[in-house]
C-alpha positions in Angstrom: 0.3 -18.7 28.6 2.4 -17.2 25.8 5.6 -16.0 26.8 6.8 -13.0 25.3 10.2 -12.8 23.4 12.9 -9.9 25.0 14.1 -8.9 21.8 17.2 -6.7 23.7 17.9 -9.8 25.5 18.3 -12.2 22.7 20.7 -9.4 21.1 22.9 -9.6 23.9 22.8 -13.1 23.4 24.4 -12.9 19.8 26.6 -10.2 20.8 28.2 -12.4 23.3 28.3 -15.1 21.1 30.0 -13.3 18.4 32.4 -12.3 20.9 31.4 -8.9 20.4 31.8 -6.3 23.3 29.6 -3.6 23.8 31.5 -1.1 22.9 32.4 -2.7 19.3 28.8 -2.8 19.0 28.4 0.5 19.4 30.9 1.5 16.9 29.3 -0.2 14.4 26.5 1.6 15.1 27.6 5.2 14.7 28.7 7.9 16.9 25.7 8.7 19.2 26.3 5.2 20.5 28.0 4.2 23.3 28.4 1.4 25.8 25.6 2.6 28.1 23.7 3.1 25.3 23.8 -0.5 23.9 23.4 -1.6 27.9 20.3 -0.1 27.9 19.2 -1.1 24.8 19.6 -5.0 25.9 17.0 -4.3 28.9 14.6 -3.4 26.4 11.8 -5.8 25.8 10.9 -4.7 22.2 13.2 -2.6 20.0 12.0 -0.4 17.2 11.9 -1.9 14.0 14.8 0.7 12.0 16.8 -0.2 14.7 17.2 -3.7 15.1 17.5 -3.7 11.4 20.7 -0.9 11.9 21.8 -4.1 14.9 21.0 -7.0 12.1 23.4 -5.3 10.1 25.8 -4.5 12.1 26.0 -7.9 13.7 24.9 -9.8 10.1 22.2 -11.9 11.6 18.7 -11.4 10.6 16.1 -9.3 12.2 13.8 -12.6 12.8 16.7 -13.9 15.0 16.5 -11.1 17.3 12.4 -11.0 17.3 12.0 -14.7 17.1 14.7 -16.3 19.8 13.2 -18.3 23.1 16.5 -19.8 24.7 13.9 -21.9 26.3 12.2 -23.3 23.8 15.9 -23.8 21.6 17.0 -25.5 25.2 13.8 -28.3 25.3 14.3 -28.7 21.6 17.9 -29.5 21.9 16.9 -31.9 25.0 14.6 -33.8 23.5 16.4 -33.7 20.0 19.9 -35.9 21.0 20.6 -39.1 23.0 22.3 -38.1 26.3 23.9 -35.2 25.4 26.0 -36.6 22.2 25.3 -33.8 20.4 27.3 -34.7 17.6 29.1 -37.5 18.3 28.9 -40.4 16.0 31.1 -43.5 17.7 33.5 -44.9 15.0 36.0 -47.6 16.2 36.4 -49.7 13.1 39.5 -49.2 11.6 40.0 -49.9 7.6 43.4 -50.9 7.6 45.4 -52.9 9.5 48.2 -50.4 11.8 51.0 -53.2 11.9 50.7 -53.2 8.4 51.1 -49.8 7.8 53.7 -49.6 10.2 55.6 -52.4 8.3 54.8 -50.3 5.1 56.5 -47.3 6.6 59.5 -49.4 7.7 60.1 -50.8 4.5 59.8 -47.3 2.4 62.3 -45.7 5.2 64.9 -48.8 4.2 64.3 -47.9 0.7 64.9 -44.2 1.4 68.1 -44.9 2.9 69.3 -47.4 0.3 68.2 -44.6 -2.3 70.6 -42.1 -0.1 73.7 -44.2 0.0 73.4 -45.3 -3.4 73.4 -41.5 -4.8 76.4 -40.7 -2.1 78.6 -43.5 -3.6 77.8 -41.7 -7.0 78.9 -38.5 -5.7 82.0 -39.7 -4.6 82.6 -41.5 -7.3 81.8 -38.1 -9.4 84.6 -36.6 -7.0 87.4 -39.1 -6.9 86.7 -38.6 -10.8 87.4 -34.7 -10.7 89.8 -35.2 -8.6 91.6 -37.8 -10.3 91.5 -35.9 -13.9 
């Protein structure tokens, strides 16, 4: 049994997950478009042709998106695509340097900062006592 695709299902789908209301979508469309309009349109099983291209680019995805989407076959593919729902998840616990090293590192470069400081603040006052000796 072939189940058919709801083409004004699937671009209720994308609109939501553009984050686009109905309304928007209807002004991209054009003036004789309004929510209600665009409501009805997602209860539609199959939308004309010149139309769903006037959606496609209005919402930039393409036409086969809209005519070609089955959440359920995307949802089996995704189940049986990734171990226990790690989708994306690579485990990395090996660190390449040592932190009580770097920690020492950071240490010694905030001495050296400091020395650095107090070493050009005697030469300013040095530079002063000078303009004020003179």
């Amino acid at each position: 049994m072939e189940q058919k695709i709801h083409q004004g299902r699937n671009v209720k789908r994308f609109r939501e997950m553009l984050g686009i209301k109905q309304e928007g979508l209807a002004f991209d469309l054009g003036n004789d478009w309004n929510q209600k309009k665009i409501s009805m349109l997602e209860q539609k099983d199959v939308i004309e042709g010149n139309l769903l291209k006037q959606i496609s680019d209005a919402m930039r995805i393409p036409v086969e998106a809209f005519q070609n989407f089955d959440e359920e076959q995307a949802v089996n593919v995704i189940a049986h695509s990734f171990d226990n729902g790690a989708i994306g998840y690579q485990k990395n616990d090996t660190c390449t340097f040592n932190p009580i090293d770097k920690i020492v590192q950071l240490y010694d470069e905030k001495i050296a900062l400091y020395e650095r400081l107090l070493k050009e603040k005697d030469e300013m006052m040095a530079r002063l006592e000078k303009l004020i000796g003179k």
